[in-house]
N, C-alpha and C positions, 0 to 999 in steps of 0.2 A: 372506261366504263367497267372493263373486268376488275379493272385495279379496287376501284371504289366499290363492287361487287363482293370481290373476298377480302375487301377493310369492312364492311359489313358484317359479312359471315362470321368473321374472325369476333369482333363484337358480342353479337349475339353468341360465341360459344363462351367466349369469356366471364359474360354475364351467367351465364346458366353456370357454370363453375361456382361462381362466388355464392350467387345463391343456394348452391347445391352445401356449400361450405358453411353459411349464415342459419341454416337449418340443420345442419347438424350430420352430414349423409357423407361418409367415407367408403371408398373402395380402395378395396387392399386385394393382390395377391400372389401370389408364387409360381412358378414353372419348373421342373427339375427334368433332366435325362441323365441316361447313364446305363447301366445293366444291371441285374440281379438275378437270383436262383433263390425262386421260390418254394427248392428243397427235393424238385424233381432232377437234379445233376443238369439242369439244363440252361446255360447261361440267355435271358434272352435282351432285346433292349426295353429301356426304362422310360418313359415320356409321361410325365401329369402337371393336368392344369387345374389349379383353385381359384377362384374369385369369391371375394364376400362381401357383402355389402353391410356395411354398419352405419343405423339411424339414432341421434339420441334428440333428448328433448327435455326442456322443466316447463314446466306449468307454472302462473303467478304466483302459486302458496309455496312454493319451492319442493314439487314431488319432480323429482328427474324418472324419466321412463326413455326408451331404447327398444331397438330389435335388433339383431342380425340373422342376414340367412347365406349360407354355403352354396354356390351356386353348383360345387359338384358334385354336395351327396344330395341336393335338390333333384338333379339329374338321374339319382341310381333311384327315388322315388315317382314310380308312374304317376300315384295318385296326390303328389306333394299339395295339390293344392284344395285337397282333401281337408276340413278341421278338423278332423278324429285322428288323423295320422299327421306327424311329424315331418317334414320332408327338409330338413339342412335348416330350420329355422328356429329363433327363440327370441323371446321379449321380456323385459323387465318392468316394474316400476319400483321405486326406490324413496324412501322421504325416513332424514336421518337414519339411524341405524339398522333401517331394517328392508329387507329390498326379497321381493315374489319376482321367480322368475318360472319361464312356463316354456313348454317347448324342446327343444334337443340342446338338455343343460346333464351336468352331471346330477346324478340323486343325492342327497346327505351323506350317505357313506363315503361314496368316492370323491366330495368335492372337501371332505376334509381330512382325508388319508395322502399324504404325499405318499408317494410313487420311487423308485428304487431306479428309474432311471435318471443318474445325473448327470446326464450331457446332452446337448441339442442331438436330435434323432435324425435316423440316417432318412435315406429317401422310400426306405419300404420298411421300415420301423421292425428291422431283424431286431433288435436288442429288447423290443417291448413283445415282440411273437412269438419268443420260444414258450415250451410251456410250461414252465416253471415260472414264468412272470405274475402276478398277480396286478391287475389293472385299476383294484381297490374299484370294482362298478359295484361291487357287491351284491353280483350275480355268479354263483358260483360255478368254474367252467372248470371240470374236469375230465375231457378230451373226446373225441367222437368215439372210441372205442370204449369207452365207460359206460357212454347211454346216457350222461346225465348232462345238458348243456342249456343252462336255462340265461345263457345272456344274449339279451335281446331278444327275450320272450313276451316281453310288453309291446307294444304297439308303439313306442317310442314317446311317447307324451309321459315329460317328468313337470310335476312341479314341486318345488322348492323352495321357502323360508327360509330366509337369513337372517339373524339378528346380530351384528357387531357389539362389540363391547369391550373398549381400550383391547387388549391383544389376543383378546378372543371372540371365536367367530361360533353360535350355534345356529344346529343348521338341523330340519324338516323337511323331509320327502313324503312324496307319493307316486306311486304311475303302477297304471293299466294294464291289466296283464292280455285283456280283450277286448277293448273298448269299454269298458265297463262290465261286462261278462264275467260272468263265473267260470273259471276252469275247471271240469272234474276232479278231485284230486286232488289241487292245488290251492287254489282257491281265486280270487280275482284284484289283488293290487300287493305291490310288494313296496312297506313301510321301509323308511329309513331313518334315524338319527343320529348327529355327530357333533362333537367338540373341535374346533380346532384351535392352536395356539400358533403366534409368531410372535419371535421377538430376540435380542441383541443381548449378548449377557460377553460383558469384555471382546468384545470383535468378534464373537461367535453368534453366527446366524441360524438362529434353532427355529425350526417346523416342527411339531408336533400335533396326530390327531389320533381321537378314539371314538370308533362309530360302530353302530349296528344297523341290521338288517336283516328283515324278515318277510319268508312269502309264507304265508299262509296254508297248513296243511303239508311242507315240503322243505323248507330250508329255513335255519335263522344263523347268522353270521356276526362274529365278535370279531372289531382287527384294533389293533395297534400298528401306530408308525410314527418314526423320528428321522428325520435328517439334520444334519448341522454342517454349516458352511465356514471355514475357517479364510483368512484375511490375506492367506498364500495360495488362495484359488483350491485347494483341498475340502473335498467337501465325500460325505459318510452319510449312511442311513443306515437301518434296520427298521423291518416289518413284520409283524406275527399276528394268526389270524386263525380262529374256528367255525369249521362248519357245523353244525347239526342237523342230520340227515332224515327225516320221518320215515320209518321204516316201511312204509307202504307205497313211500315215491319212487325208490330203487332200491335195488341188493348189492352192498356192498360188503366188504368182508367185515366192517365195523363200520356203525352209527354219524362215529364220527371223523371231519377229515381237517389236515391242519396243514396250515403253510408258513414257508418261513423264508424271508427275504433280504438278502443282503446289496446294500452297493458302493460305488464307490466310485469318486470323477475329479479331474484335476482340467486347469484352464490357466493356461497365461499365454499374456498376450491375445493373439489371433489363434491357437493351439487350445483345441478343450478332446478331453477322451473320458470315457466313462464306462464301465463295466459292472454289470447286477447277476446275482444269482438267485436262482428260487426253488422252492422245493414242494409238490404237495404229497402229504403220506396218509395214508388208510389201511392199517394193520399190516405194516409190513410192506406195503406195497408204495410205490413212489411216482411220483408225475414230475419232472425236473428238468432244470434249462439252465442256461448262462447266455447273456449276450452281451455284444461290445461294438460300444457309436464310437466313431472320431471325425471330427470336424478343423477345416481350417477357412477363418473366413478373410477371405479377400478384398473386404471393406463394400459399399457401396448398395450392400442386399445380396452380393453374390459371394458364395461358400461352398468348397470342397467338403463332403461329405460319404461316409461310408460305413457300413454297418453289416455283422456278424451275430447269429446264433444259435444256437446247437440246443435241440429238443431230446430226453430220453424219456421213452414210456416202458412201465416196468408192472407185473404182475397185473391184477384188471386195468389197469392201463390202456393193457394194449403190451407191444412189444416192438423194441429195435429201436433206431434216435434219428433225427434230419437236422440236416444240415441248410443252411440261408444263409445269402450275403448279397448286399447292393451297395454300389458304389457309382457317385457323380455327382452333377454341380447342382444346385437351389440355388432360382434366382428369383429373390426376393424384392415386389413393389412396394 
């Protein structure tokens, strides 16, 4: 009787699987430990767990739509299940070239500015937190001792236009600086627009994007970015970028502030390493970093992982540089 009992059980979980699969509904996610120094000299241990759940779906006329949600910035959100606030979640719909996506996505800018880091990231992402990194959100952050720190100044609801077209992608933002609210000063939604391009040119793998980004009454931002990927696991970028500062939103010693980014990552075999550097300057004065990921994966979802990077704040800034490293394993569902 027990026997026939969990050949049953067993059944019904089976089924539900399949059907979980027939609909469209993936769970994916990751575990890591290890240690790291968060820049206080203080080494301590490292333990995080991700889960995400991904839905998709087409309708009879052939519009495909989707969601995913992060169950563990879900978690860092009290009121995630809030519709004005964003809580680890987003959704799509999609019919031919053109696909709205709403939720905790990247804005125009960032989703078509490749990034300066070229190699899988360590497990406390040294390499992308120093402060010389630029994150392409196109919010521009330069450092608590500036005063000026407007990323993730919106309520976190972005929506976003894509339109593809053979090896280019144009792309449309919006999001909320207050729920729809006016900020004194600022104003209340910060716009974005971007180009981006991919494509093969003799075994070389070229990204390129050129986006802006404007908040209203406070900031508007110009970037450029290229990486290219070579056919011996060598792969290069450079990024350049302007701020323009309203002079009644902060005092800085000039108007305007500009960044500038280099990287660089190499991979063979199960061996990938990758090191960037960045720079921001405003009349003589500098905000700058370097970090460096290395990875070795062990096949299976599981990877040896570790990451360094060294922050310098100089003149409004701030003063003096910190130091970050984490090292250990991702194991990957």
């Amino acid at each position: 009787m027990k026997k026939l009992l969990l050949a049953s059980t067993a059944l019904v979980a089976t089924a539900g699987v399949a059907s979980a699969q027939d609909l469209g509904v993936a769970l994916t996610g990751q575990a890591e430990m290890g240690i790291f120094d968060n820049g206080n000299d203080d080494s301590q241990f490292f333990t995080d767990l991700d889960v995400t759940f991904t839905m998709t779906g087409e309708s009879d006329n052939g519009i495909s739509f989707g969601a995913t949600i992060d169950l563990d910035e879900a978690t860092d959100q009290p009121d995630f299940e809030n519709p004005a606030v964003q809580g680890g979640e987003n959704m799509f719909v999609s019919y031919g070239g053109a696909t709205l996506t709403m939720g905790d996505t990247d804005g125009a800018y960032d989703a078509v500015m490749p990034e300066m880091a070229l190699a899988a990231g360590s497990l406390n992402d040294d390499e992308t937190g120093h402060a010389g990194f630029d994150d392409q959100d196109g919010h521009l952050i330069l450092g608590t001792d500036s005063g000026l720190s407007l990323d993730g100044a919106g309520d976190g609801q972005i929506a976003r236009f894509d339109y593809a077209f053979n090896a280019f992608t144009f792309s449309l933002s919006a999001e909320q600086l207050a729920n729809g609210a006016d900020v004194p000063g600022i104003g209340d939604t910060a716009y974005g627009l971007g180009v981006a391009y991919a494509g093969d040119f003799s075994g070389v793998a070229i990204e390129a994007g050129l986006g802006y980004q404007t908040i209203e009454d406070a900031v508007d931002t110009y970037g450029l970015a290229v990486t290219a990927g070579l056919s011996n696991g060598l792969s290069f970028g450079a990024t350049y970028s302007q701020s323009d500062i309203d002079d009644d939103f902060i005092a800085l010693g000039d108007d305007t502030v500009t960044h500038y980014g280099l990287g660089i990552g190499y991979e063979m075999n199960a061996f990938e390493v990758g090191v960037n550097y960045g720079v921001y300057e405003n009349d003589g004065d500098e905000l700058s970093g370097y970090g460096i990921a290395a990875l070795y994966d062990f096949g299976g979802g599981l990877s040896m992982r570790a990451g360094y990077g060294n922050s310098e704040f100089d003149g409004v800034f701030g003063g003096g540089d910190v130091d970050t490293y984490s090292i250990g394993l991702r194991m990957s569902f």
